[in-house]
C-alpha positions in Angstrom: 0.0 0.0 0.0 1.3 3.2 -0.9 0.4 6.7 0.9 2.5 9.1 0.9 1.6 12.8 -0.2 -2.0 11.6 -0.3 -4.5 13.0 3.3 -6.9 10.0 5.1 -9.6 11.3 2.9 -8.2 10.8 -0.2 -6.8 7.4 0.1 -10.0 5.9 1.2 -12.0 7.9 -1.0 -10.3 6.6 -4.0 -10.5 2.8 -2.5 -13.9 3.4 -2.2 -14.4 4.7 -5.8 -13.0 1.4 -6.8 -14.7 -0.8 -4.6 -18.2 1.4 -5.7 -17.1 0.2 -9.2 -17.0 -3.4 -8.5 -13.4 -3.5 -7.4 -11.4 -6.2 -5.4 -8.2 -4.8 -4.5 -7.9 -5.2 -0.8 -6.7 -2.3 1.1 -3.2 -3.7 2.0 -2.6 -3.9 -1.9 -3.9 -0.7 -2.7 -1.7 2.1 -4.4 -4.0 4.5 -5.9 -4.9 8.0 -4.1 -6.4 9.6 -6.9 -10.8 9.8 -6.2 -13.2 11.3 -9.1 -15.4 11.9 -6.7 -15.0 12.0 -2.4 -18.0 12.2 -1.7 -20.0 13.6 1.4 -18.8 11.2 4.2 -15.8 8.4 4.4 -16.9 4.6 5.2 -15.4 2.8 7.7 -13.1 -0.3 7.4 -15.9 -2.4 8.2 -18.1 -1.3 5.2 -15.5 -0.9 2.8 -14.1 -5.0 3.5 -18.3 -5.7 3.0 -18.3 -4.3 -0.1 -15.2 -5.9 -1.6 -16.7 -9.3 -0.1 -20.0 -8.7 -2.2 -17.5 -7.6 -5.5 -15.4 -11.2 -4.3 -18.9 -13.0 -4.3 -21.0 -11.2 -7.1 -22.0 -8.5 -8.5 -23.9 -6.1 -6.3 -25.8 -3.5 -7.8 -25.0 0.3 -7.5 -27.5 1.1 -5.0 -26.1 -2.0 -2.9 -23.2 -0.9 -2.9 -24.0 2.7 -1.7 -26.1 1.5 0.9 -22.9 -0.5 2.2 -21.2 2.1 2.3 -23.5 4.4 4.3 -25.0 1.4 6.5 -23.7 1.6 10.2 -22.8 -1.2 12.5 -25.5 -2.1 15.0 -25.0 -3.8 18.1 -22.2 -4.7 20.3 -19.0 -4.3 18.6 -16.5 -2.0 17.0 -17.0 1.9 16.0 -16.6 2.9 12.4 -13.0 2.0 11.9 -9.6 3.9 10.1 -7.9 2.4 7.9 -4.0 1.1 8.5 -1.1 3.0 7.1 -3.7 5.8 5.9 -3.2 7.9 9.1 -0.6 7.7 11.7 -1.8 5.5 15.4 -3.0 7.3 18.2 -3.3 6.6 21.5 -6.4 7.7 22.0 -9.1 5.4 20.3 -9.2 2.4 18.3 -6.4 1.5 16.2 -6.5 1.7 12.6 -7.2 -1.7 11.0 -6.1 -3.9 7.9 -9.8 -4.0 6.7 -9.2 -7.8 5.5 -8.1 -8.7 8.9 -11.2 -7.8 10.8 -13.4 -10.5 12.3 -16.1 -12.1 10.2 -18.4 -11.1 13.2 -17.3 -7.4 12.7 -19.0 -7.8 9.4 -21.7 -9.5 10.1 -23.4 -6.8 11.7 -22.9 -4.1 9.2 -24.7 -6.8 6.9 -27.2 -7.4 9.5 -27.9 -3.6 9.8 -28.4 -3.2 5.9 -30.5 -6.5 5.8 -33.4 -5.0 9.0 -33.2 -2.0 6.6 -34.1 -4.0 3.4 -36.9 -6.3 5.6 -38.4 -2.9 6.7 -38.9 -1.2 4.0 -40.0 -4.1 1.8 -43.2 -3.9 4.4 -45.5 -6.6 5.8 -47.6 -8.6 3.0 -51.0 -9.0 2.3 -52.7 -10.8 4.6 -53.3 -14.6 3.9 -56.5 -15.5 2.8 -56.9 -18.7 4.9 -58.6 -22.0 3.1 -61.0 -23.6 5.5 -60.8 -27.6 6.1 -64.0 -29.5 5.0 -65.6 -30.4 8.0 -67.5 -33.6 6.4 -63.8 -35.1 6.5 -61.4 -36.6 9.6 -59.6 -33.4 9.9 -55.8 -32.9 11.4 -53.6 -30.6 12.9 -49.9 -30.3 13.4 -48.4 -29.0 16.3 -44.7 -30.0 18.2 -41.0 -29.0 16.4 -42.1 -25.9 14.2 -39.2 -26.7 12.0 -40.7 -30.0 11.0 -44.4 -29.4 11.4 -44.6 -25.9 9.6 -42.9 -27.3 6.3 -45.1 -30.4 6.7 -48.4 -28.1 6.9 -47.2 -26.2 4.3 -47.3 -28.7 1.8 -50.6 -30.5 2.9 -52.3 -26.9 2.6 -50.7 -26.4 -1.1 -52.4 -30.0 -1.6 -55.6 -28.5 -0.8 -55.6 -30.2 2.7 -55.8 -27.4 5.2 -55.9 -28.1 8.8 -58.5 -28.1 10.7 -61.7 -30.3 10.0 -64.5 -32.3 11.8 -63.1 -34.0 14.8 -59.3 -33.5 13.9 -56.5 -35.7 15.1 -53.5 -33.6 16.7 -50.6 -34.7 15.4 -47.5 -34.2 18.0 -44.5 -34.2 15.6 -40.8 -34.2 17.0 -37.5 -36.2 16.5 -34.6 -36.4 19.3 -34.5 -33.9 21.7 -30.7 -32.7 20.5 -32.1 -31.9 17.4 -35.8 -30.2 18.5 -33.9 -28.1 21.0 -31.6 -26.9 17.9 -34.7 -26.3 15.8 -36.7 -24.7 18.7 -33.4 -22.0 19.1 -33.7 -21.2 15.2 -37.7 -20.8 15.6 -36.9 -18.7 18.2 -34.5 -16.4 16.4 -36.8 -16.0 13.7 -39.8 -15.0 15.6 -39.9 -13.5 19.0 -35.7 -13.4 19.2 -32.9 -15.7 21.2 -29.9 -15.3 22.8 -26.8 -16.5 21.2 -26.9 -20.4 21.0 -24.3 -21.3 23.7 -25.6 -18.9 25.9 -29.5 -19.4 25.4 -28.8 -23.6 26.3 -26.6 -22.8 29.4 -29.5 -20.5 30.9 -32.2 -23.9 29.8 -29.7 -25.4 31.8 -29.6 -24.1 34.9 -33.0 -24.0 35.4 -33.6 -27.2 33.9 -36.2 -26.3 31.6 -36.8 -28.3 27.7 -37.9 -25.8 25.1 -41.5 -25.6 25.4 -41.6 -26.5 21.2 -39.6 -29.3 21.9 -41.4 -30.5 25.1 -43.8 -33.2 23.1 -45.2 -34.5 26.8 -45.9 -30.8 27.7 -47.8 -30.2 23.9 -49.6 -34.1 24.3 -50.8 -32.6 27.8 -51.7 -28.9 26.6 -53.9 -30.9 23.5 -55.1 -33.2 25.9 -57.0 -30.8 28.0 -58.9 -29.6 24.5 -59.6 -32.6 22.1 -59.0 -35.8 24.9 -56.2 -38.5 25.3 -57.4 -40.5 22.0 -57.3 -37.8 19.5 -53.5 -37.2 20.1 -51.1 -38.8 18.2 -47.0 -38.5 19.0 -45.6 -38.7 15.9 -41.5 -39.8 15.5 -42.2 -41.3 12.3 -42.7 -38.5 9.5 -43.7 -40.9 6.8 -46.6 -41.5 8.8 -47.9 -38.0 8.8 -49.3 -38.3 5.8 -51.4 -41.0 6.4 -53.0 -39.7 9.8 -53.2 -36.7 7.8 -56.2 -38.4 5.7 -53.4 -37.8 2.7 -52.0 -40.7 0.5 -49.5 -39.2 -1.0 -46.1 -39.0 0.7 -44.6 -35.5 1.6 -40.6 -34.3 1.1 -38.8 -34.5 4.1 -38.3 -31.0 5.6 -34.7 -29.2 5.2 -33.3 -28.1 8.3 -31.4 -25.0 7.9 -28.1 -24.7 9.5 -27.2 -23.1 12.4 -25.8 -19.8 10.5 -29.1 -19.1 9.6 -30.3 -19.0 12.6 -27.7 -16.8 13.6 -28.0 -14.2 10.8 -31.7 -14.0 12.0 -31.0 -13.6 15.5 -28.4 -10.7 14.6 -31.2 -9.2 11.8 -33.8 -9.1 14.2 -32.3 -7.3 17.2 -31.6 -4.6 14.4 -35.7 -4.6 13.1 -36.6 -4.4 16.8 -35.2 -0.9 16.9 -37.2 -0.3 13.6 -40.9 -1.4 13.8 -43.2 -3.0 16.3 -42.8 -6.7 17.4 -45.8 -8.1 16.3 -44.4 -6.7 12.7 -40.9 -7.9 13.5 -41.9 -11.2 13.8 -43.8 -11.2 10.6 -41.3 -9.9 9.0 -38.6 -12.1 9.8 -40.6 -15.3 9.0 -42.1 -13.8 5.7 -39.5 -11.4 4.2 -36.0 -12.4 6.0 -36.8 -16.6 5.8 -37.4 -17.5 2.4 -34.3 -15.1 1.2 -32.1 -16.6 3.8 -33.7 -20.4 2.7 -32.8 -19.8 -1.1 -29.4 -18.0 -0.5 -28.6 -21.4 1.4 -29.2 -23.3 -1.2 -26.6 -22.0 -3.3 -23.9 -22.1 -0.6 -21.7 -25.5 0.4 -23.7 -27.8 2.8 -23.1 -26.7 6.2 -23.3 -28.6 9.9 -26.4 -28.2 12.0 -26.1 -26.9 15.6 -24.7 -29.5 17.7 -25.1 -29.7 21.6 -21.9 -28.9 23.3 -20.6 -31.4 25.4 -21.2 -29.7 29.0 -25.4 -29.9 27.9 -25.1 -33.7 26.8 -25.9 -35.6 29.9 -29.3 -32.6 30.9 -30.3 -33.1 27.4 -30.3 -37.2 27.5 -32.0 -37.2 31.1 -35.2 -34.9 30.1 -34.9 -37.3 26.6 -35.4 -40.3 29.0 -38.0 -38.6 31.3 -40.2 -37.2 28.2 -40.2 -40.9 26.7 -41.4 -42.5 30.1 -43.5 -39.9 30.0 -45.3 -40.7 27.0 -45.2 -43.7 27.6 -46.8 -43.9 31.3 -49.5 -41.6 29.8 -50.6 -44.1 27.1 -50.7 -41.4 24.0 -50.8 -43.6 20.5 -47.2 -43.1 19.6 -46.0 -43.7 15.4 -42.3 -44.5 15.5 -39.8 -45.6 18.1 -39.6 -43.7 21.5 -36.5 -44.7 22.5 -35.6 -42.0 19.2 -36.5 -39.0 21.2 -32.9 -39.8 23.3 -29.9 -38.3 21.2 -27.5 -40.8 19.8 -24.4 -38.1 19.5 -22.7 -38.5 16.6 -20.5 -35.1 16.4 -17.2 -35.6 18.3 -17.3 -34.4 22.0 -15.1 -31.2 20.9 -17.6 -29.5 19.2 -20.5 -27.5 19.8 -19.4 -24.0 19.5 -22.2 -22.7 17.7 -23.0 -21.4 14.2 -19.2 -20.2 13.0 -19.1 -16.7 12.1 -17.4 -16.8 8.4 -20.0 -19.4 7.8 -22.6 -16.6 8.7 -20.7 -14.1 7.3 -20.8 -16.0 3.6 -24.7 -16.9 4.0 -25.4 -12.5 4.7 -23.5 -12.0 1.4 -25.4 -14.3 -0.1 -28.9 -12.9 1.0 -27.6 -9.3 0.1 -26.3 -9.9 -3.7 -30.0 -12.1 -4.3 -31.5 -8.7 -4.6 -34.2 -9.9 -7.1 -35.3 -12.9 -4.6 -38.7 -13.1 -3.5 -39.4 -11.8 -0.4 -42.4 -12.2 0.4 -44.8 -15.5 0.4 -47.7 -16.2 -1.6 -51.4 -17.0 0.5 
């Protein structure tokens, strides 16, 4: 990098230039100090690196690219940052930074900042207009893991079976408790908000508490109380939904999305929070954040789900154990094998860090350059 005769203002404002126009040079290799145009404010480090990611990845559009540069970073973190070798180091303040050294995390919330932005002013949709069940036939509903039931419904409703109906059976849908506590923590960041994953499963921890989306004795109980013991169904097995659905035809098994997902939601959401109410937060998240973040994953290299660290295996396995006596003792009609709700761990015992930040960092770059994506989903 080479700044000699050139001020602060001009160094970055011609790195910016040619980051604006789709350039990749990073900052360290940069030699130009010449800038058409300055412009009315100077980025920080952490915008600047964002946009050369995007350039790396794509090719973002103009107005991306100016809202990258003028987006701030929310939440905890890091002030706008200087650039290194631009201006000499003070020691007052934080130092000036090699942009392409910063923390994937450090980026992550300048993308999560322009991202609450896009969500917000995309607005909520129209409402949905709602197809009632036919009452004359056995009707269903499915409640239990969100992650799997929701999918599940979704397709049974595009099939023209809507839940509901005369009499319905309540179908109580889960899989090991590992994997519905993992699934209950992404629900959560997508709707009413979660703590960071590590963090969220120490606090179920100490007070001993399951999830309540993944507590399938708790929901059998809840349904219990409204419809009787005989009309609900635990159901391990998902080929058999289906069937109990009054449906012939099989359904695709749902795709769990990975944990970075979750975590780009969580850090999106804290952002809309500040931005609009939560009732509209939450339907924004799940009808204009989701199905962007769900197709951007697609196109990106399979990546692990959430594992359980090792320090939560043995609470996790015991409330496994006491939920399946609990079924059991209680007599519900059960589809599948109980002794599946107790985790089998197959990740080594090392792991469990959570959703890794330049995993989430590459699914928000994603989700920013599919600007044509469709937001919003159909009734």
């Amino acid at each position: 990098m080479l700044i000699r005769d050139s001020s602060y203002e001009e160094a970055v404002s011609a790195w910016a230039a040619h980051l604006r126009a789709g350039g990749t040079t990073p900052w360290a290799a940069w030699e130009a100090v010449d800038a058409a145009d300055r412009g009315r404010y100077l980025p920080g480090a952490q915008q600047l690196e964002l946009l050369r990611r995007l350039n790396q990845a794509g090719h973002p559009s103009a107005a991306l690219a100016d809202s990258v540069l003028a987006a701030s970073a929310a939440g905890r973190g890091r002030p706008d940052l200087e650039l290194a070798g631009a201006v000499p180091e003070s020691a007052f303040g934080p130092a000036p930074v090699d942009p392409a050294a910063l923390p994937a995390g450090e980026l992550v919330r300048v993308a999560a900042s322009l991202l609450a932005d896009q969500v917000a002013d995309a607005g909520l949709p129209e409402p949905e207009v709602r197809r009632r069940a036919s009452w004359w036939r056995r009707g269903y509903r499915l409640v239990g893991d969100p992650e799997l039931a929701d999918p599940l419904r979704d397709q049974l409703v595009a099939r023209g079976r809507p839940p509901g109906g005369r009499e319905p059976r309540v179908l109580v849908v889960g899989s090991d408790l590992a994997t519905m506590t993992a699934h209950a923590w992404t629900h959560r960041a997508f709707t009413e908000g979660v703590n960071a994953w590590r963090e969220w499963l120490r606090q179920l921890q100490e007070r001993r508490e399951v999830p309540a989306r993944a507590d399938l004795l708790a929901v059998c109980r809840a349904w219990e109380r409204r419809v009787g013991k005989a009309r609900v169904h635990v159901v391990l097995d998902l080929g058999a939904v289906p069937r109990l659905a009054g449906d012939r035809r099989s359904l695709a098994a749902p795709e769990p999305l990975a944990g970075e997902a979750g975590e780009l939601a969580r850090r999106v959401g804290s952002v809309l929070g500040l931005l609009v109410l939560p009732d509209a937060r939450e339907t924004l998240l799940t009808t204009r954040l989701r199905p962007r973040v769900e197709q951007a994953a697609r196109s990106l290299p399979r990546t692990s789900a959430l594992v359980v660290p090792p320090e939560a295996r043995d609470w996790v396995e015991g409330a496994a154990e006491r939920m399946r006596e609990g079924i059991k003792r209680a007599g519900y009609a059960v589809h599948g094998d109980l002794d599946d709700l107790v985790p089998r761990w197959s990740a080594p015992a090392g792991t469990g860090g959570g959703p890794a930040p330049q995993a989430t960092l590459d699914l928000a770059v994603r989700v920013l350059l599919d600007e044509r994506a469709d937001v919003g989903r159909t009734a």
